[in-house]
N, C-alpha and C positions, 0 to 999 in steps of 0.2 A: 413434620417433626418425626411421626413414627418410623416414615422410610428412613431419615436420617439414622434413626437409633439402631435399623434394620442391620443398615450399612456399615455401622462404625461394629455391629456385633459381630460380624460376615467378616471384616477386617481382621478382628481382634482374634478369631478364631484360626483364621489363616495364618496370622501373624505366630501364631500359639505353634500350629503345625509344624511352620516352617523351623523356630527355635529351637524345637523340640529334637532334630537332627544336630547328631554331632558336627562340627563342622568340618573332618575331616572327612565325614561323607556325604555332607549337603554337596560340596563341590562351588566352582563359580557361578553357575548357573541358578544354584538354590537361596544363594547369598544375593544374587541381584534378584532374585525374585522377591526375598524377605526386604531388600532396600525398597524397590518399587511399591510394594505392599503398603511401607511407612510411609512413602510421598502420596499415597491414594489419603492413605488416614489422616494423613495432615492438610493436604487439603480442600476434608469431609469437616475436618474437625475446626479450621479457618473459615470454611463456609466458601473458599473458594471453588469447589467441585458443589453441585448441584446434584440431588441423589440421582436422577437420570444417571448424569456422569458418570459419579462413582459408581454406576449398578455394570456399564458399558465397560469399565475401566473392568473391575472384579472380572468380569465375562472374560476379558482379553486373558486375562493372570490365570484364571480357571484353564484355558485353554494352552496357553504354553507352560503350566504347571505338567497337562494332561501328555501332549506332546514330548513332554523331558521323562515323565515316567516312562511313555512307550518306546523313546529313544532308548532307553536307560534297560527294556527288559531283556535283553539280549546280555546284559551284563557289560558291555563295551557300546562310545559311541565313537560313529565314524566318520572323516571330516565335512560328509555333508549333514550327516546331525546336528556336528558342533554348528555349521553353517548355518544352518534355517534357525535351530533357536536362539545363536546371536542374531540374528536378523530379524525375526517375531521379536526379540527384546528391547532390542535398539527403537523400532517400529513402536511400541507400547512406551519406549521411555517418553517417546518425543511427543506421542499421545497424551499420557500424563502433564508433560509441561504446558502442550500447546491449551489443553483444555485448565488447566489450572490458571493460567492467563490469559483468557480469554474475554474477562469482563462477567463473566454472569455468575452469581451469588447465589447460595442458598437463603432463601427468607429467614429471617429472624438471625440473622448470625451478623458477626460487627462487619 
């Protein structure tokens, strides 16, 4: 239970981050990061992600978070930027689903 409560704070904090940008300069990239975020939390919060999971999941998001900033400090990205972290995104989207349906539950959740 308390890793779960860990996770949904880890979420909720990222989620915070990400809002916090206007959306004229989050861009596509910050927007699908905030959408993926919300499918981690929901399903932490359904119990269908196991805190393992969602700790695996977060790590990924942490990383192509990290990634988009470094692409981004030049002030310009260039179309293998855009390339690799549509690709790291896509990669994590299907991650999120494939593990969201995978059968395994967090204990104590419906």
């Amino acid at each position: 239970m308390n890793a779960r409560v860990t996770t949904m704070l880890a979420v909720a904090i990222a989620l915070l981050g990400v809002a916090s940008l206007p959306l004229a300069e989050a861009g596509p990239f910050t927007r699908r990061e905030a959408r993926q975020q919300k499918r981690i939390a929901e399903g932490v919060e359904s119990g269908q992600l196991t805190a393992k999971e969602a700790g695996r999941l977060e790590k990924e998001q942490a990383k192509i978070e990290a990634d988009r900033e470094k692409a981004w400090s030049d002030g310009t990205l260039s179309k293998k930027e855009v390339g690799k972290l549509t690709r790291e995104q896509d990669r994590a989207s299907h991650r999120i689903h494939r593990l969201r349906h995978n059968g395994k539950t967090q204990p104590g959740t419906k």
